[in-house]
N, C-alpha and C positions, 0 to 999 in steps of 0.2 A: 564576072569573077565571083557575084556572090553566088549565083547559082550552083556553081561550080566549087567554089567549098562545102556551101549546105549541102550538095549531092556525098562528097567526102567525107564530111562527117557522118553523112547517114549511112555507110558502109558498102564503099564502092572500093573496090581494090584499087592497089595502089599504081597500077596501068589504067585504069578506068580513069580515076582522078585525075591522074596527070594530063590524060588526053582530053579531059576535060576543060581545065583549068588553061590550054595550051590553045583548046578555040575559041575559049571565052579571052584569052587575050588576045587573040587577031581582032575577035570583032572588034573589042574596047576599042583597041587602035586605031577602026575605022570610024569611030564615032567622033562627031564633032564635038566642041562644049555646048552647042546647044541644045544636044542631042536629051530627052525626056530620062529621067532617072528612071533605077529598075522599082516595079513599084512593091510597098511591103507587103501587098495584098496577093501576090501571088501565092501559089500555092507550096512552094519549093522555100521561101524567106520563112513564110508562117510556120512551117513545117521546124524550120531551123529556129525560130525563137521560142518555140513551145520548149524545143528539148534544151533549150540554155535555160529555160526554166527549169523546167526537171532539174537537170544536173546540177543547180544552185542549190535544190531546195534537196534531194538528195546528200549534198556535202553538207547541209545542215543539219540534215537528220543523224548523218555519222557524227560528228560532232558534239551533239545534241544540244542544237544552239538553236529548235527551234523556238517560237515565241511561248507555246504552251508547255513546254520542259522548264523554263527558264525564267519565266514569270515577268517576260517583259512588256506584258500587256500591250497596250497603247500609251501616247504621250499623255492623255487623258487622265489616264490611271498613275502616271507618274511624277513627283514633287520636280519641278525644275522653275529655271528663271534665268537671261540671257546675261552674261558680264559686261554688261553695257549695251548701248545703242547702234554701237557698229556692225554693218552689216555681217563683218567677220569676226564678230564675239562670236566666244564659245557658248551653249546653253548648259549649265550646269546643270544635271539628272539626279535622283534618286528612286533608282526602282523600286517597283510597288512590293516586290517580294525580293527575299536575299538569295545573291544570285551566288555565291560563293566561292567567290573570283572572277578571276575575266574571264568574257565571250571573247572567240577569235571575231564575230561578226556581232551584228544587231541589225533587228531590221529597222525599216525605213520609222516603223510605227514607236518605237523607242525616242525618236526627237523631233526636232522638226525642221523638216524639207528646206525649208531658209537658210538653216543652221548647218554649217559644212562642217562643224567639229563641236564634238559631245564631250562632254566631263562627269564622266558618273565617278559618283561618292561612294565607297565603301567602309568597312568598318572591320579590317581584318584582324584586329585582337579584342574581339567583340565574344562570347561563347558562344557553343551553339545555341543555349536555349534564352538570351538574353535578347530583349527586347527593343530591335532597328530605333537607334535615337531618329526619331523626325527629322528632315532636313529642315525645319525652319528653326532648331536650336542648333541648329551647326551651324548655318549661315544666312545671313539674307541680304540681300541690297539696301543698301544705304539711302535713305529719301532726298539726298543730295542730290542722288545719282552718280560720285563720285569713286564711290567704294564700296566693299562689304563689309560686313560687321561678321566675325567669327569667335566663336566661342575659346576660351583659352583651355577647355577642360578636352577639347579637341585636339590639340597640339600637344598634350602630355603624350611619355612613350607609351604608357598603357592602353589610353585612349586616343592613338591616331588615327585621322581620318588619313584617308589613301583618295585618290584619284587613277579613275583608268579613262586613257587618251582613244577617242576614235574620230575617224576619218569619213568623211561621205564616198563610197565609193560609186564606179559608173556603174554597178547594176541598183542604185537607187538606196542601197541599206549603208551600215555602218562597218568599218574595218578599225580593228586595234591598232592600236599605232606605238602605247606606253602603260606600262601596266604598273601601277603601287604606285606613281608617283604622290610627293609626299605633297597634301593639300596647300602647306604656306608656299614650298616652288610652284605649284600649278599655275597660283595666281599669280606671284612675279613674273611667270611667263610670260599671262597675257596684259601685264603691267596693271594689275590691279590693286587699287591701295587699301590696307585691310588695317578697321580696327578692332585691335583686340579685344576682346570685352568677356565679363563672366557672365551676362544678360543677355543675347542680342534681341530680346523681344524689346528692351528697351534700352539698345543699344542707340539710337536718336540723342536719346537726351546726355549721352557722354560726353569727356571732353576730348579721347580719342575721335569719336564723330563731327564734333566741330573744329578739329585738327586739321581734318582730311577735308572735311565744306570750304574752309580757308586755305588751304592749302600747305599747311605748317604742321611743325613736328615737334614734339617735346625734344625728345632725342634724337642724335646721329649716328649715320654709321661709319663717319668719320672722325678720328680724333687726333690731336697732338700729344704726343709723350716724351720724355727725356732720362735715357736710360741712366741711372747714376752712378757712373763712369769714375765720380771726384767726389763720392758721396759721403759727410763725416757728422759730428756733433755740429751743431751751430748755436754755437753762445748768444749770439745776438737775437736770434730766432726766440732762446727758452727763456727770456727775461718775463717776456706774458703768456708760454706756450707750457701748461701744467700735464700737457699731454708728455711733456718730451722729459728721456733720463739720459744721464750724463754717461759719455761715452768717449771712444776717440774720437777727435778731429779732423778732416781730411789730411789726409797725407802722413799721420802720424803712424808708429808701431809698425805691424808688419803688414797693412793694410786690408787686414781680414775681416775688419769688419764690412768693408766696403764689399768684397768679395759677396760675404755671406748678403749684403741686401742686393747687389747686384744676379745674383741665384734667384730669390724669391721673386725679384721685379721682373725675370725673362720666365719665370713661372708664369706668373702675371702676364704679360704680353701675351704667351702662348695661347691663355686660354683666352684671350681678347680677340687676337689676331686669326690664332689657325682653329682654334676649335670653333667660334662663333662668327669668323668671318667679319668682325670689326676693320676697316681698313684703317689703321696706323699711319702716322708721318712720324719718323722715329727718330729725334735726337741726342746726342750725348754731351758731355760735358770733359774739362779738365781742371788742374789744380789754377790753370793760370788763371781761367776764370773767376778764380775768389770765389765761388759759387755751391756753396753744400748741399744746399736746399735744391739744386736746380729739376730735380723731379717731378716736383711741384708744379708745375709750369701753369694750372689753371686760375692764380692768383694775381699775376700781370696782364694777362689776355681774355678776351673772350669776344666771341664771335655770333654776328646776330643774322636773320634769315631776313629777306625784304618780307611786308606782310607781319613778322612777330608782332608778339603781343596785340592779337585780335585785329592787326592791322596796325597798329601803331606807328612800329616802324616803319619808316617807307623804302629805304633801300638797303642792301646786305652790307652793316656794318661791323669794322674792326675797331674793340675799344681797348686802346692800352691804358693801364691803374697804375694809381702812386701807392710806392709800398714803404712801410714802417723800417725794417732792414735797408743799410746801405748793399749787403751783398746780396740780399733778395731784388732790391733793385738794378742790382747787375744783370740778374737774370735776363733784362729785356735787350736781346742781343741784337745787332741792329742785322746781321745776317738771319736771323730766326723772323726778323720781322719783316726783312723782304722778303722771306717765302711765304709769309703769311698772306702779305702785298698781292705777290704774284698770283692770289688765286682769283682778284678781280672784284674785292671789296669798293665799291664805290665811295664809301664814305670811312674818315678814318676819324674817332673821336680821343683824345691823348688828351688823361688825365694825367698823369705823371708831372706835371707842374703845381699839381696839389701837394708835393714834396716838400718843397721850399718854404712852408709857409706849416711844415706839420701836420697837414689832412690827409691820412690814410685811407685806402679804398683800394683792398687786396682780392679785385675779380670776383671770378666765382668763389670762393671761400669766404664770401662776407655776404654775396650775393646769391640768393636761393631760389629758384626760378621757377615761376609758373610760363611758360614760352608762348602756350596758347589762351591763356585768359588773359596775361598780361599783368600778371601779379608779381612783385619783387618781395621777397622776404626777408629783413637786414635784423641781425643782433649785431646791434651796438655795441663797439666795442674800441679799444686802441683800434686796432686793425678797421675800423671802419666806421668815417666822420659822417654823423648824420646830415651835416651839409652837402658832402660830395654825393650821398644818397640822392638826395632832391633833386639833383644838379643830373644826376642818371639818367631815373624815372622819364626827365622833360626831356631829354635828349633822346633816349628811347621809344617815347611817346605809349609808356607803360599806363595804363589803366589804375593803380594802385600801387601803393608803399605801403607795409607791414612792418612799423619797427615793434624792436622789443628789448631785456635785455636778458640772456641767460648767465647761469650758472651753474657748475659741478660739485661730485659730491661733498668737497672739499670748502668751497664755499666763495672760490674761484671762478672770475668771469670767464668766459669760453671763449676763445681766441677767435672763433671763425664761427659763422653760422654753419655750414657744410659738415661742422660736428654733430651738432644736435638736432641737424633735419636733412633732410631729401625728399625731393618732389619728382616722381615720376609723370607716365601722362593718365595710370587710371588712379594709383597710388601714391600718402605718403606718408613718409615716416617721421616721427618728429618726439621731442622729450619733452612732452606739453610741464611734466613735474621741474625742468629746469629752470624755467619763467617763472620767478617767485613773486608778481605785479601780477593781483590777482584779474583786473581789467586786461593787462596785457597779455594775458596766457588765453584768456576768452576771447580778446578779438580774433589769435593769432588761430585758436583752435575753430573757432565759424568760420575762419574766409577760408580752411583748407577744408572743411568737409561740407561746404557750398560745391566743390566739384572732384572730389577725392573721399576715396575710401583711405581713413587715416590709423594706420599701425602709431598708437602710441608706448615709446618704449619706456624703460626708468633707467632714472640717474646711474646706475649699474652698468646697464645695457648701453648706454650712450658712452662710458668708460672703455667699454668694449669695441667702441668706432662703428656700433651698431646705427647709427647714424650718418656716417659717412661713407653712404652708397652711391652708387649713379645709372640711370638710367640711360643704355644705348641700344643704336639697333644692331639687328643680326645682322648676316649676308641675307636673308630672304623680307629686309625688311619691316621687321615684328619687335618692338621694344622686349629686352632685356635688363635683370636688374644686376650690377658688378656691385662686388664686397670682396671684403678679406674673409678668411677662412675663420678667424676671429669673430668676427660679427657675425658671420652664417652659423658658428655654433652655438650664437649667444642667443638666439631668434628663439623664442618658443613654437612650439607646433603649430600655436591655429594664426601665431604674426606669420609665420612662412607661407603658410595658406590665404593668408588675405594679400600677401603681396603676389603670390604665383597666379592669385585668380585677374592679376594684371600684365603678365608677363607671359613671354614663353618659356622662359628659365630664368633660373640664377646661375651666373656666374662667380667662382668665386676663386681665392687662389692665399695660401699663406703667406704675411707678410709678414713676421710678427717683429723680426727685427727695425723693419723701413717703420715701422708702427712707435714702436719701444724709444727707439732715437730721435726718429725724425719727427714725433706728434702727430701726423698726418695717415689717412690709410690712403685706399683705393680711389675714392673720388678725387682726391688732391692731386693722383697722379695724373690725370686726364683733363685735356685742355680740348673742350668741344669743338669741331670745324663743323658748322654749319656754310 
């Protein structure tokens, strides 16, 4: 039968062939399986694989995808490095010359022969005459071996890096398979965990890097929210909350105020959920509840990873907080806490009995988190008993306590920590001028820029909720930082540049009324699912 095509192909009419093909299948038939294969050395098979060359090398030349058109040298000549140990990583490429878009093919000498699937790097909004960033400042592997380390100036829209997909095909080279895809999917694809970093030549000594060595993550890309449904003034709340101004009550007037923050907060979600791919658990609230504040939701709960804090913790725990408010202590709903249950918490730690006795300890809002070194941050305040602090830390098996106590411009202690700081995982932000305990503003400002590039705001700026941001991930997995539209225009040029040199964006969304009433911004409204 092969004879008998190679003779076809080499231009035998189409009676020719077929009578061909027609005796070459009786014989086959008479052949037994033990019968000697046909061999390739004949002169009719050789004849036939010379010209599958030609016509290869031919379609490349129309093309013009030979290797000397195209500048894909050899593997030798080209920046690469495998996404891992697995025989079915992909080798990630950087050709030696720009190739200025994709090849339909590559040959064989573009990767390597082990490697079934190529990921070459691009730089399509690069100019022409601007000069191929290196691929060891776009990415490199991690000495973990667990991850890469990527450049965040890469993931800008100006400067994205692209990925084009290819395949090993059976004549030995390479075939396109996806072209542009954008560098953070590529790596989710092949489940690769990436930190982001504005260095990655010394990317190692991050705490993105030691995130992903431990296996833990500053941020999620899950969260809890509580759309405010029943949302009003809460008297009880502004007794120590000088953020908050007097307003309607729930259920009062014609309910418009509720409307109007109910507007900004599916703002909000919007750009949480669909534009950044946060996944949401979404709850709402009513008047039966008693419950104004219920949007808040990150000051009764919080949720820890097994492994947190460097290791500390040992299994994924759910901690319920005693809170100062009788109707903020409503919030903890006992339906909200079974779903919370049901996601497989092993361990449940219920301070909420610190109540009874007056020790407040309101979650995340008093608590400021370093996740992966295992550093707690507490301003002292009503809202949060330095005894219940201690009582955390040992239960969490946190590495360190950071009290301190701030103040606003007014001369007013600061209701929650989560005002006047945020800890991302490469950045953070913090109003070192609101800690008037000149010891205390020193310790607080060494132990964040021990492993953080630290955005210090002022007393203005913190006014502004420029503080109360939060770090989550996207859908591709890459820390982002959420704020209100408030704080993002209160940020000066080169704080927005030291945080983005940690993020892949900022998120942000107008809150200014859920801000103005409720005292609380953006980070209050998210309750982290780890």
């Amino acid at each position: 039968l092969a004879s008998a095509f190679a003779a076809a192909a080499g231009g035998r009419t189409v009676p020719e062939a077929a009578s061909l093909c027609a005796s070459a299948w009786m014989r086959a038939a008479a052949f037994t399986s033990a019968a000697a294969p046909l061999s390739a050395s004949t002169p009719t098979a050789a004849a036939a694989q010379q010209q599958q060359q030609q016509q290869q090398q031919q379609q490349r030349q129309r093309l013009g995808q030979t290797p000397s058109q195209r500048g894909f040298a050899t593997a030798a000549g080209a920046a690469s490095f495998a996404l891992g140990a697995a025989a079915d990583a992909p080798l990630m490429v950087q050709l030696p010359q720009r190739a200025w878009g994709a090849a339909a093919t590559l040959p064989a000498s573009a990767g390597d022969p082990k490697r079934a699937s190529l990921g070459v790097l691009r730089e399509p909004f690069a100019a022409f005459n601007q000069t191929t960033t290196p691929m060891g400042q776009i990415l490199r592997p991690l000495s973990s071996g667990k991850g890469v380390a990527v450049s965040t100036r890469c993931v800008f829209p100006s400067s994205k890096v692209v990925v084009d997909e290819y395949e090993l095909d059976r004549f030995g080279g390479y075939k396109l398979t996806g072209m542009a895809v954008d560098l953070l999917a590529y790596l989710q694809k092949h489940k690769t965990k990436v930190a982001l970093v504005p260095d990655v030549a010394s990317a190692d000594k991050s705490t993105a890097a030691a995130g992903i060595a431990n296996s833990i993550s500053q941020s999620s890309n899950e969260v809890l929210m509580v759309s405010p449904t029943a949302f009003g003034f809460n008297e009880q709340a502004a007794q120590d909350n000088s953020f908050m101004a007097v307003a309607e009550k729930p259920g009062e007037g014609s309910g418009g105020l509720t409307r109007t923050v109910l507007s900004e907060f599916a703002d909000l979600y919007h750009q949480l959920s669909s534009v950044h791919g946060v996944n949401v658990s979404l709850f709402e609230h009513s008047l039966e509840h008693g419950t104004p504040d219920a949007c808040f939701p990150n000051n009764w709960f919080s949720t820890h990873a097994a492994g947190e804090a460097a290791g500390g913790n040992k299994e994924a725990t759910l901690v319920l907080y005693p809170m100062k408010c009788p109707n903020r202590a409503a919030e903890r709903r006992p339906g909200t806490i079974d779903v919370l249950k049901s996601r497989g918490y092993g361990r449940v730690v219920d301070l909420s009995g610190e109540e009874a006795v007056g020790k407040c300890f309101e979650g995340t809002g008093v608590l400021v988190l370093d996740r992966i070194n295992g550093v707690a941050y507490v301003n002292v305040s009503e809202r949060a008993h330095p005894d219940v602090a201690r009582r955390w830390v040992d239960a969490l098996g946190y590495k360190d306590l950071v009290t301190f106590r701030s103040f606003d411009a007014r001369g007013s202690a600061v209701y929650h920590t989560n005002v006047m700081m945020a800890i991302g995982t490469g950045v953070a932000i913090v109003c070192g001028e609101s800690v008037k305990d000149v010891s205390e503003r020193k310790r607080l400002m060494d132990s964040l820029s021990k492993t953080h590039e630290v955005v210090d705001i002022t007393l203005q700026q913190m006014d502004h909720l420029c503080g109360n941001a939060i770090e989550v991930q996207s859908r591709l997995g890459v820390p982002i930082m959420a704020m209100s539209t408030q704080a993002y225009n209160s940020f000066t040029a080169d704080q927005i540049n030291a945080i983005r040199r940690h993020v892949a964006d900022i998120a942000h969304a107008p809150v200014d009324t859920l801000e103005k009433v409720g005292g609380g911004s953006v980070r209050c409204t998210v309750g982290e699912l780890f």
